[in-house]
N, CA, C and O of each residue as an XYZ file, in Angstrom:
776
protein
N     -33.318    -23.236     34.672
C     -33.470    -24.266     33.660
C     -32.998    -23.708     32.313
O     -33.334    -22.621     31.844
N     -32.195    -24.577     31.771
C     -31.476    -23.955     30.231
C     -32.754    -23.862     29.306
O     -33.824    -24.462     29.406
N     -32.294    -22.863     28.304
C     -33.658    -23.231     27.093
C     -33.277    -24.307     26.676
O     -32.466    -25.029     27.255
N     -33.943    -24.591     25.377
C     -34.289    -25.518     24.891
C     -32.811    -24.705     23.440
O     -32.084    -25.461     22.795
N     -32.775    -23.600     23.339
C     -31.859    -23.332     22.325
C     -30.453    -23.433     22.883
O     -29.540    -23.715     22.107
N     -30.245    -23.257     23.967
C     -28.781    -23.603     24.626
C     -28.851    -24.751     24.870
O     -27.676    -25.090     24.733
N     -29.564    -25.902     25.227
C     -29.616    -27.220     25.087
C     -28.988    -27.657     24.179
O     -28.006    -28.374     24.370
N     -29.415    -27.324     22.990
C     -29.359    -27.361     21.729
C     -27.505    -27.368     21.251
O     -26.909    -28.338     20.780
N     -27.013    -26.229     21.498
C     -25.589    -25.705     21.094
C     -24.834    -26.346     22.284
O     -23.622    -26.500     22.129
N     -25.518    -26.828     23.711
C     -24.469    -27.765     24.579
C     -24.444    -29.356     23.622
O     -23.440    -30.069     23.613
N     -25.337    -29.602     23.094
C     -25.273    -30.978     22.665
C     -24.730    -30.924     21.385
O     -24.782    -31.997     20.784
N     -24.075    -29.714     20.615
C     -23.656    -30.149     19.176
C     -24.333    -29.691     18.220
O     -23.800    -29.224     17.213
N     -25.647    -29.760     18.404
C     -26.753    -29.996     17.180
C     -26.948    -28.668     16.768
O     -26.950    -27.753     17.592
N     -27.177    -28.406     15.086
C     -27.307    -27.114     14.557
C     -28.176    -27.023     13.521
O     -28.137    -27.696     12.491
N     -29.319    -25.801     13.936
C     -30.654    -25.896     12.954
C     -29.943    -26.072     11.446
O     -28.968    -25.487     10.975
N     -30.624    -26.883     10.996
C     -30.651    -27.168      9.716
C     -31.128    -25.405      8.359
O     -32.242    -25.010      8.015
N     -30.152    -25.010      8.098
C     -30.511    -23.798      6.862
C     -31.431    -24.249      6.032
O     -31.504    -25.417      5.650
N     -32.365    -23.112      5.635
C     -33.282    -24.084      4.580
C     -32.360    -22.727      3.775
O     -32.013    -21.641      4.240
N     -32.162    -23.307      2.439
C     -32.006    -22.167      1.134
C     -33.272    -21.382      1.066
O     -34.328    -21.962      1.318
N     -33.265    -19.505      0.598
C     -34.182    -19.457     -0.177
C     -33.915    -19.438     -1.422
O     -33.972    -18.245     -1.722
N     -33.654    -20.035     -2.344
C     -32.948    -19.961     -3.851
C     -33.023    -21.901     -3.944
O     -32.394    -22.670     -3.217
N     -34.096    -22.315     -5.188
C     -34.571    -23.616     -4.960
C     -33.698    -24.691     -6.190
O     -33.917    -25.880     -6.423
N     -32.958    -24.025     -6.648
C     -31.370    -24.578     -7.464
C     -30.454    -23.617     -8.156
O     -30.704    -22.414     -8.073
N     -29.298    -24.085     -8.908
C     -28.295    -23.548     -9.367
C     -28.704    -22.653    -10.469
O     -27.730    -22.005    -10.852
N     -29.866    -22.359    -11.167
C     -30.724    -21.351    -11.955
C     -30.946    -20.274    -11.512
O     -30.746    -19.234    -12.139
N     -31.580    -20.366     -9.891
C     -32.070    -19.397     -9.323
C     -30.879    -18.639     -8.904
O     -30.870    -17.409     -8.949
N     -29.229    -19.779     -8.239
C     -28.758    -18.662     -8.120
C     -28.142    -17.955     -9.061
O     -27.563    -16.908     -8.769
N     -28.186    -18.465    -10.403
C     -28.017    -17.694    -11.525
C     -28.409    -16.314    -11.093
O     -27.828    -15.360    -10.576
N     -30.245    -16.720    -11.718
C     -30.368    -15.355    -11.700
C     -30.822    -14.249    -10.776
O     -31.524    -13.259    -10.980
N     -30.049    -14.835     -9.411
C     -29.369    -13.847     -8.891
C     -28.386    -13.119     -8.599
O     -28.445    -12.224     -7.757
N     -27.234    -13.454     -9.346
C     -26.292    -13.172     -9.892
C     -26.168    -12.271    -10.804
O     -25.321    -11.389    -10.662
N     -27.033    -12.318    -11.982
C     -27.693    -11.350    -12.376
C     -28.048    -10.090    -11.919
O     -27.600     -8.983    -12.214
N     -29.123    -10.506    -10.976
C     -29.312     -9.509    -10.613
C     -28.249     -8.483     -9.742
O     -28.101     -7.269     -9.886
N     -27.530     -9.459     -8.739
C     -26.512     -8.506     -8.592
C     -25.680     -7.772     -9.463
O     -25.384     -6.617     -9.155
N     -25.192     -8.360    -10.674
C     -24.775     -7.630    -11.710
C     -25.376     -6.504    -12.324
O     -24.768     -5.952    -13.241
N     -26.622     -6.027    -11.909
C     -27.507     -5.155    -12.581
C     -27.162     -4.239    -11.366
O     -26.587     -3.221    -11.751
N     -27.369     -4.302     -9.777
C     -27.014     -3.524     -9.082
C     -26.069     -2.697     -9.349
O     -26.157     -1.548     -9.782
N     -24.733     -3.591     -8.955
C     -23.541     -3.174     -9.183
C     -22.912     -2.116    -10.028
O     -22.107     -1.236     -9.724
N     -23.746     -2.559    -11.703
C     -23.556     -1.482    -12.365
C     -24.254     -0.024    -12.355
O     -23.857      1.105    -12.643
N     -25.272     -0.474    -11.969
C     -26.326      0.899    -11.115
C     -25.418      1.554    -10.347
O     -25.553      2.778    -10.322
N     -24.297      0.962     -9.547
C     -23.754      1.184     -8.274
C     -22.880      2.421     -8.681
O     -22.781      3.611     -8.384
N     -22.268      1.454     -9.564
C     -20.779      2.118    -10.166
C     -21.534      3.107    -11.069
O     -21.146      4.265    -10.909
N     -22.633      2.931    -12.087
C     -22.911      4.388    -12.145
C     -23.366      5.803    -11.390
O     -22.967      6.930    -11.682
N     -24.139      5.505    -10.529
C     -24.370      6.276     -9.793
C     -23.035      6.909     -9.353
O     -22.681      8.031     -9.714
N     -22.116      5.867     -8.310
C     -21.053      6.503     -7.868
C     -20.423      7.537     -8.893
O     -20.339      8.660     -8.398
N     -20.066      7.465     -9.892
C     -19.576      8.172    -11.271
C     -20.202      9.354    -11.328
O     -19.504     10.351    -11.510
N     -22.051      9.536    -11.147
C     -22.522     10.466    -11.546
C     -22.283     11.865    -10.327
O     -22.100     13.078    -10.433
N     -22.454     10.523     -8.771
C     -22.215     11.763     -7.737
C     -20.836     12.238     -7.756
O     -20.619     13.393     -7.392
N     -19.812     11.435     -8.161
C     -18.325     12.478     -8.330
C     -18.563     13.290     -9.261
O     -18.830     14.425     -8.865
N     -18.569     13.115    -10.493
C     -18.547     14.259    -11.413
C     -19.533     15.402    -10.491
O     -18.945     16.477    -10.613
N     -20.414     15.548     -9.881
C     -21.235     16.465     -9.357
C     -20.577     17.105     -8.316
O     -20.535     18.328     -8.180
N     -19.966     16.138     -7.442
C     -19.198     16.799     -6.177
C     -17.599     17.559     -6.680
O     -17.010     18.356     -5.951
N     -17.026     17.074     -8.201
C     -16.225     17.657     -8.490
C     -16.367     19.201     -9.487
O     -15.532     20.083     -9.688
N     -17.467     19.083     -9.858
C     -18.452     20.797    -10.107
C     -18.656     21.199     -9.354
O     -18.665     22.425     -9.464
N     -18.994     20.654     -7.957
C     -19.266     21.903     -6.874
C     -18.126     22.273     -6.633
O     -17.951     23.478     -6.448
N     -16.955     21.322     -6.556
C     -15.802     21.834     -5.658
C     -15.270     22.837     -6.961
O     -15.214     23.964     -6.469
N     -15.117     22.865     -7.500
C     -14.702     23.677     -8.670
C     -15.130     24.888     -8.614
O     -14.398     25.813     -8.968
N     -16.632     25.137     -8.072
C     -17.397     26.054     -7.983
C     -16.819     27.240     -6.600
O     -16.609     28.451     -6.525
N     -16.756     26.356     -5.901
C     -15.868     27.091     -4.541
C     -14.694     27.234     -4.366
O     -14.132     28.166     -3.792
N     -14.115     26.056     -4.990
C     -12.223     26.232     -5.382
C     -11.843     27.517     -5.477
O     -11.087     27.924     -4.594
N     -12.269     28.468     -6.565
C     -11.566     29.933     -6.585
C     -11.623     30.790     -5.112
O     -10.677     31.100     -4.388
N     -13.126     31.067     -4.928
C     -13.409     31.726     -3.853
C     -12.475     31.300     -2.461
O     -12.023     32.225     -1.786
N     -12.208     29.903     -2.063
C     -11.458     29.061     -1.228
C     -10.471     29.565     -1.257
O      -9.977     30.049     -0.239
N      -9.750     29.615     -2.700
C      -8.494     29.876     -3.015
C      -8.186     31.112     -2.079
O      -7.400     31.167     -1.133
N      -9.111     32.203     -2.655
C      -8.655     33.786     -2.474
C      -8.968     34.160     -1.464
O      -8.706     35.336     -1.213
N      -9.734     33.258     -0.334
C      -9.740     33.734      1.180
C      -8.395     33.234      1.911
O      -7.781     33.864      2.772
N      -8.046     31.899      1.358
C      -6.874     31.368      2.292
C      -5.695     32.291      1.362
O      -4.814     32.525      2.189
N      -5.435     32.679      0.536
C      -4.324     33.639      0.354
C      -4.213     34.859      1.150
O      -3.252     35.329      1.760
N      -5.698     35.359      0.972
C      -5.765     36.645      2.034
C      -5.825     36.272      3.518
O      -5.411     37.083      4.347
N      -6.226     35.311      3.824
C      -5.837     35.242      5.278
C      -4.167     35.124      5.632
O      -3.539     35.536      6.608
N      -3.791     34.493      4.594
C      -2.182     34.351      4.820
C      -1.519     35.374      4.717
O      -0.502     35.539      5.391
N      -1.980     36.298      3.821
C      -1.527     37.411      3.989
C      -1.786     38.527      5.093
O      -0.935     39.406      5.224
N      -2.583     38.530      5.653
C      -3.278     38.973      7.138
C      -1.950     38.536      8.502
O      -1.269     39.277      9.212
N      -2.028     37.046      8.405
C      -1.339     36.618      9.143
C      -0.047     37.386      9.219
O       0.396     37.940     10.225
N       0.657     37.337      7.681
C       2.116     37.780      7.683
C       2.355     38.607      8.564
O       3.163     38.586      9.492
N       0.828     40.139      7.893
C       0.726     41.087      8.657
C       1.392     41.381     10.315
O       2.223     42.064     10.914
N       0.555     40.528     10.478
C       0.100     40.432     12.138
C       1.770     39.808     12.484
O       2.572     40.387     13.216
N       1.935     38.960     12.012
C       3.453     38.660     12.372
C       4.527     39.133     12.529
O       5.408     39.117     13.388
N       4.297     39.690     11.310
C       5.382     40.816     11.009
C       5.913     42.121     12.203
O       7.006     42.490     12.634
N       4.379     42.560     12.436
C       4.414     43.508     13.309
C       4.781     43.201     15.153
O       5.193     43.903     16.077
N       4.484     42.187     15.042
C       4.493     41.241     16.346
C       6.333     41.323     16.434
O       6.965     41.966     17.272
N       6.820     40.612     15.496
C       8.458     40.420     15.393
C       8.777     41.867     15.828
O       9.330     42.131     16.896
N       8.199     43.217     14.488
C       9.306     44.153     14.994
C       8.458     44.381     16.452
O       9.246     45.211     16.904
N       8.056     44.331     16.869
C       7.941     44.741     18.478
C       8.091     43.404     19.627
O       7.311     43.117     20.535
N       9.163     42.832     19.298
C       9.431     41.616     19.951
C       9.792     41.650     21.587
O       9.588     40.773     22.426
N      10.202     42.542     21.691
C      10.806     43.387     23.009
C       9.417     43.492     24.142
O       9.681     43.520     25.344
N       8.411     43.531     23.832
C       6.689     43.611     24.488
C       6.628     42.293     24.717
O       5.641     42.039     25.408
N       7.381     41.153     24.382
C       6.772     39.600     24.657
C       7.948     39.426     26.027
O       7.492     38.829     27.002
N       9.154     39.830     26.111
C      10.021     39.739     26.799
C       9.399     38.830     28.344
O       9.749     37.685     28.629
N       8.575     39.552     29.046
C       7.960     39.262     30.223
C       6.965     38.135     30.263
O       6.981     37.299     31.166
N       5.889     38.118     29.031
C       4.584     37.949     29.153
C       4.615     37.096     27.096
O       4.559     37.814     26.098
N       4.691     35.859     27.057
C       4.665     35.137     26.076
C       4.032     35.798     24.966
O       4.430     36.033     23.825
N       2.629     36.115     25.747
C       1.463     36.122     24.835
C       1.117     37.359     25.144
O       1.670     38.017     26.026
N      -0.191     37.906     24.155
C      -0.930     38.922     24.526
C      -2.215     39.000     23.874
O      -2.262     38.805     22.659
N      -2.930     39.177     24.317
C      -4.698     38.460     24.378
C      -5.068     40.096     23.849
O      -4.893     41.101     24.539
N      -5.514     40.071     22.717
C      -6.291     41.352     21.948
C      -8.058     41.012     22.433
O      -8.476     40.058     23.089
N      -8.748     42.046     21.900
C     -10.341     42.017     21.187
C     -10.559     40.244     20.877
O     -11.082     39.271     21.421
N      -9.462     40.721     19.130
C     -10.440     39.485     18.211
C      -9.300     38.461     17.899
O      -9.208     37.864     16.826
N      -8.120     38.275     19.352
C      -7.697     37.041     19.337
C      -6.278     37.323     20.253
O      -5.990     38.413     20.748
N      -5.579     36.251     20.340
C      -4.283     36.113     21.368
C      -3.176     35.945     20.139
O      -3.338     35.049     19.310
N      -2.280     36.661     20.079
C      -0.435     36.173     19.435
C       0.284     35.990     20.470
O       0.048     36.498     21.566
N       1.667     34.894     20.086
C       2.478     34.872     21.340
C       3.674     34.293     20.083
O       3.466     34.021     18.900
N       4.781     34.248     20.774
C       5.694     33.120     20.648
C       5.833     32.140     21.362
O       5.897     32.316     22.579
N       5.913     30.946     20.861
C       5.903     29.784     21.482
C       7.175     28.839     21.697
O       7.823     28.784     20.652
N       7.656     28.184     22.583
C       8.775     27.612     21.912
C       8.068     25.711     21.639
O       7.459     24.981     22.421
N       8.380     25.558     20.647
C       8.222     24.332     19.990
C       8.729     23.319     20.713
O       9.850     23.646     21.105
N       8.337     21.908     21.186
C       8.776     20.632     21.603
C      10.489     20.626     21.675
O      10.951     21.208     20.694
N      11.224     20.259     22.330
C      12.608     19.924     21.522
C      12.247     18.618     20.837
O      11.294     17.886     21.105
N      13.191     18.453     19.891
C      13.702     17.238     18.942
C      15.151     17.393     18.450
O      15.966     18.311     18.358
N      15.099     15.979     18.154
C      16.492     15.536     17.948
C      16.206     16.119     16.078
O      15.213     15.700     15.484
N      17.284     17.156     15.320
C      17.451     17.398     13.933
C      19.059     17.225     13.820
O      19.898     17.245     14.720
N      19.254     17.007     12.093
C      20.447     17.059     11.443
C      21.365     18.026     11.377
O      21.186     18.989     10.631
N      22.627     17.891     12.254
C      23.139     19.384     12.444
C      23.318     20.615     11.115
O      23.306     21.845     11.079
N      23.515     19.278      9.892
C      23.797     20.222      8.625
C      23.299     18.988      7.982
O      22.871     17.894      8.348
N      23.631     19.884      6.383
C      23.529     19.020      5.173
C      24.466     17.609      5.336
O      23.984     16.543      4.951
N      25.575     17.648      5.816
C      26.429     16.692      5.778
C      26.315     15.250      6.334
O      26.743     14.123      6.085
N      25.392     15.977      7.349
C      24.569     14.736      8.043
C      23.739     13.520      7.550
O      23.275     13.768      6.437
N      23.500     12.657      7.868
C      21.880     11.540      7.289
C      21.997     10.707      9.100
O      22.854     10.560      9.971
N      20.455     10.334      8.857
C      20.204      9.571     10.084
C      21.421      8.561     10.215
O      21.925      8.360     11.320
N      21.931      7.867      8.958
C      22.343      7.049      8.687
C      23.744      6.825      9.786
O      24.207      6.062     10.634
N      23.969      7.963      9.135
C      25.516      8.213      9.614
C      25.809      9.018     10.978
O      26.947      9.153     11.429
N      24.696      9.514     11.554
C      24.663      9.837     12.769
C      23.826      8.607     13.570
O      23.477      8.721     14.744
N      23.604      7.606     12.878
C      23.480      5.784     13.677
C      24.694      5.611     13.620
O      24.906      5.497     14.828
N      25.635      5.505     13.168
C      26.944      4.916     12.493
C      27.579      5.793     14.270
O      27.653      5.108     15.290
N      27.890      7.073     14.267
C      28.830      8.041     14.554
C      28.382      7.442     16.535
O      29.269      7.215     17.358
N      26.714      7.307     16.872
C      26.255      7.057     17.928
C      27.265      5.954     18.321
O      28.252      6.253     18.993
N      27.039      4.687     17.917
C      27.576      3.172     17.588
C      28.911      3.792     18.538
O      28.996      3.580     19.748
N      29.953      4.612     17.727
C      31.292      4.726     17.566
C      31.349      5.889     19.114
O      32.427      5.720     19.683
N      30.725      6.633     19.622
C      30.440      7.496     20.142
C      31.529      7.272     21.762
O      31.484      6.224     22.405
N      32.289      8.286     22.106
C      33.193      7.935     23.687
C      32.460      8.346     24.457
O      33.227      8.571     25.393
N      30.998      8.775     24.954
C      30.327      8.880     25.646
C      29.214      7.524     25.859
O      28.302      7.231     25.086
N      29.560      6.861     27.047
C      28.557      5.387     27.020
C      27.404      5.529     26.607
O      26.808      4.879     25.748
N      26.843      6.972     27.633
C      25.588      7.156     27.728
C      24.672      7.005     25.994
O      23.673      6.384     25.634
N      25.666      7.943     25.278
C      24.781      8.264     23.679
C      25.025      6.961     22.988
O      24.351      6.749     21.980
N      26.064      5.867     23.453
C      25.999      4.487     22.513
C      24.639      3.627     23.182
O      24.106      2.696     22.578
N      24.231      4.071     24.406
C      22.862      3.619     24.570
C      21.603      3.949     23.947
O      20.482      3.486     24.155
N      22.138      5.146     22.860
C      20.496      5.480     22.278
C      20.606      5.154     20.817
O      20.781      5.896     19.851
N      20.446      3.737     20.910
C      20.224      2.602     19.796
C      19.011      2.309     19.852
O      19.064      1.477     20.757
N      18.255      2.348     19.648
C      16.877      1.185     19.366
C      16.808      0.061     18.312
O      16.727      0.146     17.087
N      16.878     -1.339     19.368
C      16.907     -2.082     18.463
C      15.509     -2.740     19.128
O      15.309     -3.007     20.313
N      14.453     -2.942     17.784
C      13.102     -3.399     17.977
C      13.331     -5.417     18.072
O      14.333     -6.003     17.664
N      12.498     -5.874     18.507
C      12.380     -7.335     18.574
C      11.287     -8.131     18.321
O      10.597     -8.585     19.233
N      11.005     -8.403     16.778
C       9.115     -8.730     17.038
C       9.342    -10.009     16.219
O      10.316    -10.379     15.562
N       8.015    -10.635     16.484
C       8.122    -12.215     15.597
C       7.809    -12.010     14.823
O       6.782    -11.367     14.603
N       8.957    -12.711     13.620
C       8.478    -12.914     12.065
C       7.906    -13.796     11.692
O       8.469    -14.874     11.499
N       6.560    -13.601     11.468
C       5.317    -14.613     11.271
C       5.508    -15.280     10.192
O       5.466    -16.511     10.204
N       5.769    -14.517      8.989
C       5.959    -14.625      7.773
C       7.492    -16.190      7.560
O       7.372    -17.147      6.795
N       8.488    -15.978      8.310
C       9.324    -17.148      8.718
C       8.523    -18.489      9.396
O       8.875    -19.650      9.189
N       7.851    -18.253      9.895
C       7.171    -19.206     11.188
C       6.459    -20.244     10.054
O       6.612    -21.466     10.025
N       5.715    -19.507      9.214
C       4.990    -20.269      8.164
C       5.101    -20.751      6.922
O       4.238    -21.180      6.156
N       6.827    -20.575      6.747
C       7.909    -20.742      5.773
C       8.353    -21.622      6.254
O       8.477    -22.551      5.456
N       8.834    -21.925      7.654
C       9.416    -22.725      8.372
C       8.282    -24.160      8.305
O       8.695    -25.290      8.046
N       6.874    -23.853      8.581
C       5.768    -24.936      8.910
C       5.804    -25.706      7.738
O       5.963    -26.925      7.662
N       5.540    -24.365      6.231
C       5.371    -25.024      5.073
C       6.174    -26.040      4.770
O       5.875    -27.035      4.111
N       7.590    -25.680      5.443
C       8.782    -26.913      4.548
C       8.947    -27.521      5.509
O      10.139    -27.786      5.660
N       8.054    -28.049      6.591
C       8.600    -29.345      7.364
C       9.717    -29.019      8.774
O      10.451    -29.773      9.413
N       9.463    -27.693      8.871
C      10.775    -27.605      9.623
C      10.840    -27.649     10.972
O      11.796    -27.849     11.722
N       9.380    -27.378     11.241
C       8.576    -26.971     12.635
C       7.162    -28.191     12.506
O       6.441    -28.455     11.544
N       7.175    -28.568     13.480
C       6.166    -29.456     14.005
C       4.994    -28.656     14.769
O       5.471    -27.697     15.375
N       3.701    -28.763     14.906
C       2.501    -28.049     15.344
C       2.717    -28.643     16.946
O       2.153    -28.137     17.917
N       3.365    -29.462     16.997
C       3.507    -29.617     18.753
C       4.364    -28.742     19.155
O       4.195    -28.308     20.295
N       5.924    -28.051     18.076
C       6.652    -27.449     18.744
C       6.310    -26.045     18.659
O       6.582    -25.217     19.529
N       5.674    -25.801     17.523
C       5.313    -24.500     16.983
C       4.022    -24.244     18.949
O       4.115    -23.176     19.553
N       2.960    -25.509     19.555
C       2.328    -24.736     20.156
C       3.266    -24.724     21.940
O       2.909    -24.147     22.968
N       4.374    -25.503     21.722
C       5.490    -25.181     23.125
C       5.279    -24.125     23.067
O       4.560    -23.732     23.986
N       5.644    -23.233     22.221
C       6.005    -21.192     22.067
C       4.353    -20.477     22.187
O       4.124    -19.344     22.611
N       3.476    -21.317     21.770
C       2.194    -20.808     21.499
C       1.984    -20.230     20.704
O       1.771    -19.041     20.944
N       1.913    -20.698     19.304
C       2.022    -20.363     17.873
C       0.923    -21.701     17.255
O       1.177    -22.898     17.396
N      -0.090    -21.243     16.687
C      -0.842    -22.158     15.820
C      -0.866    -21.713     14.188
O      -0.943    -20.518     13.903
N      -0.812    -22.528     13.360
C      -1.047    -22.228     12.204
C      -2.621    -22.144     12.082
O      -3.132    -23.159     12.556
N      -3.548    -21.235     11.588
C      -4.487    -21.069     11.546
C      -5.417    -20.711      9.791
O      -4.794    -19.805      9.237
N      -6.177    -21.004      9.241
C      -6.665    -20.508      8.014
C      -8.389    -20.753      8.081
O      -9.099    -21.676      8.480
N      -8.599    -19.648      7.577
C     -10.155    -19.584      7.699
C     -10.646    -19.634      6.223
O     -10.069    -19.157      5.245
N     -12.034    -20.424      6.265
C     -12.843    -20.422      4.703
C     -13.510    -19.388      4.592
O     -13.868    -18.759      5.588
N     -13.804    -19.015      3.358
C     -14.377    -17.451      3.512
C     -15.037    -17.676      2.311
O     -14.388    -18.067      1.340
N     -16.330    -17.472      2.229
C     -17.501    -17.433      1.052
C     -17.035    -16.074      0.007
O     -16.490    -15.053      0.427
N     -17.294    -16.271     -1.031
C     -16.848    -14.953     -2.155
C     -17.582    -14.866     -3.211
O     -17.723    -16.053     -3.508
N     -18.299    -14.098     -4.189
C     -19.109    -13.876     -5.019
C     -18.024    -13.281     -5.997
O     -17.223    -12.405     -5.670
N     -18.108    -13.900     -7.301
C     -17.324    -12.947     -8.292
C     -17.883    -12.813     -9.119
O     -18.223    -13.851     -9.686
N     -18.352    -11.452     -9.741
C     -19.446    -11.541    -11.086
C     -18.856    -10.934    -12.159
O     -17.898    -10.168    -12.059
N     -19.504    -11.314    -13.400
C     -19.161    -11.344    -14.236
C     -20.176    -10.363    -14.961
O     -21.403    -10.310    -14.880
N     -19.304     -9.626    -15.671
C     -20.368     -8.328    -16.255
C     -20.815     -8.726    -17.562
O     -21.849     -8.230    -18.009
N     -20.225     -9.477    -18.155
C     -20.609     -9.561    -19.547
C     -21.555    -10.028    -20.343
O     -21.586    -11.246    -20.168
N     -22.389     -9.689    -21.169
C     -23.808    -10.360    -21.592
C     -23.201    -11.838    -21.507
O     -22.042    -12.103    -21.826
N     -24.154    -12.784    -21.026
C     -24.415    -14.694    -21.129
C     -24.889    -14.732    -22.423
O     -25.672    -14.056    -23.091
N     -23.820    -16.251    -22.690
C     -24.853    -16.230    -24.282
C     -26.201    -16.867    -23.760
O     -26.228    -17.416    -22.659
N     -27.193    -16.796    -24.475
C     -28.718    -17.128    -24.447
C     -28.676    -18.651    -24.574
O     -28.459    -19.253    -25.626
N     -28.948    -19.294    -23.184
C     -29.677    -20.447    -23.045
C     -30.571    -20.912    -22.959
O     -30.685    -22.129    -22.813
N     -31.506    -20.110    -23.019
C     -33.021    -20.266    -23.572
C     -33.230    -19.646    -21.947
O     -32.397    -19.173    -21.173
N     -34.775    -19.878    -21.794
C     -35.054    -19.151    -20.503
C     -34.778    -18.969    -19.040
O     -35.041    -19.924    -18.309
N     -34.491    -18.333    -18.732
C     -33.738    -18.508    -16.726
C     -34.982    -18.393    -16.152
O     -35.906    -17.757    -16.660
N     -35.056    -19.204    -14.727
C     -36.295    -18.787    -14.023
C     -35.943    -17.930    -13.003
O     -34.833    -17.670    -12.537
N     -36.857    -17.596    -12.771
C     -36.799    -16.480    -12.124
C     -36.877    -16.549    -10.654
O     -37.472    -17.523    -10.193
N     -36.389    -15.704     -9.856
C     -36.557    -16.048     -8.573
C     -37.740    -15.809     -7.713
O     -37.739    -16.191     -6.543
């Protein structure tokens, strides 16, 4: 047996909202009051940056002078690794105590043979290319321009029967918005209160 609240939403019918705010005064001054938040808000926020930007300030140096010296550690270790490059020959890597070095080889990718190059013109050179295979590595993308569709609706050009043949609806939603205003009200004598 359905409730009595799905009854309810099969037949249409929708509880009635009561306001709590008992006219356009009250929501004054709550408006107000949000305006009093807000600026609480934005001060606060203000007070915890300036604080989080003294701490970081505070550790900034120290930060500084470990990641230099670790970089310099690293070089170290690199350095020495290169001149004995001849020990990786067999075996990539080599697993110490207080950690593993290796050489790695990196992903391939497609780069610019020289300066002379731009993507541009190595699109251009592909295009022109006597190998079929490399005039196939074009990518050309294909997506709907929505932004047309509703340029097209606005001026009459497209009908909502043809626009939903393709399955395209024009759609717009209402959306509630609060905008407050910071500035002292001039004095209208008393607000009530909520």
């Amino acid at each position: 047996m359905a409730t009595a609240k799905a009854m309810g939403k099969r037949k249409g019918k929708r509880k009635a909202i009561v306001p709590a705010l008992a006219d356009w005064s009250a929501v004054d001054v709550v408006l107000g009051q949000l305006c009093e938040i807000e600026a609480r808000r934005d001060m606060m926020t203000g007070e915890m940056n300036e604080a989080l930007a003294r701490l970081r300030a505070d550790f900034q140096a120290e930060l500084d002078r470990l990641a230099s010296e670790a970089k310099s550690r690293e070089a170290q270790v690199q350095q020495y690794c290169e001149a004995h490059r001849a020990e990786f020959a067999q075996k990539r890597s080599r697993e110490l105590t207080h950690g593993t070095v290796s050489f790695r080889f990196s992903p391939p990718s497609c780069v610019l043979l020289n300066r002379k190059w731009k993507w541009e013109s190595v699109k251009q050179a592909v295009k022109g290319a006597a190998n079929s295979v490399l005039r196939k590595c074009i990518r050309v993308k294909e997506e709907i321009d929505k932004e047309a569709i509703l340029a097209a609706y606005a001026a009459k050009k497209t009908s909502t029967a043809e626009m939903a043949d393709v399955g395209v609806k024009i759609a717009s939603q209402e959306t509630f918005g609060i905008e407050l205003k910071y500035e002292e009200p001039a004095d209208d004598g008393p607000k009530e209160a909520a």
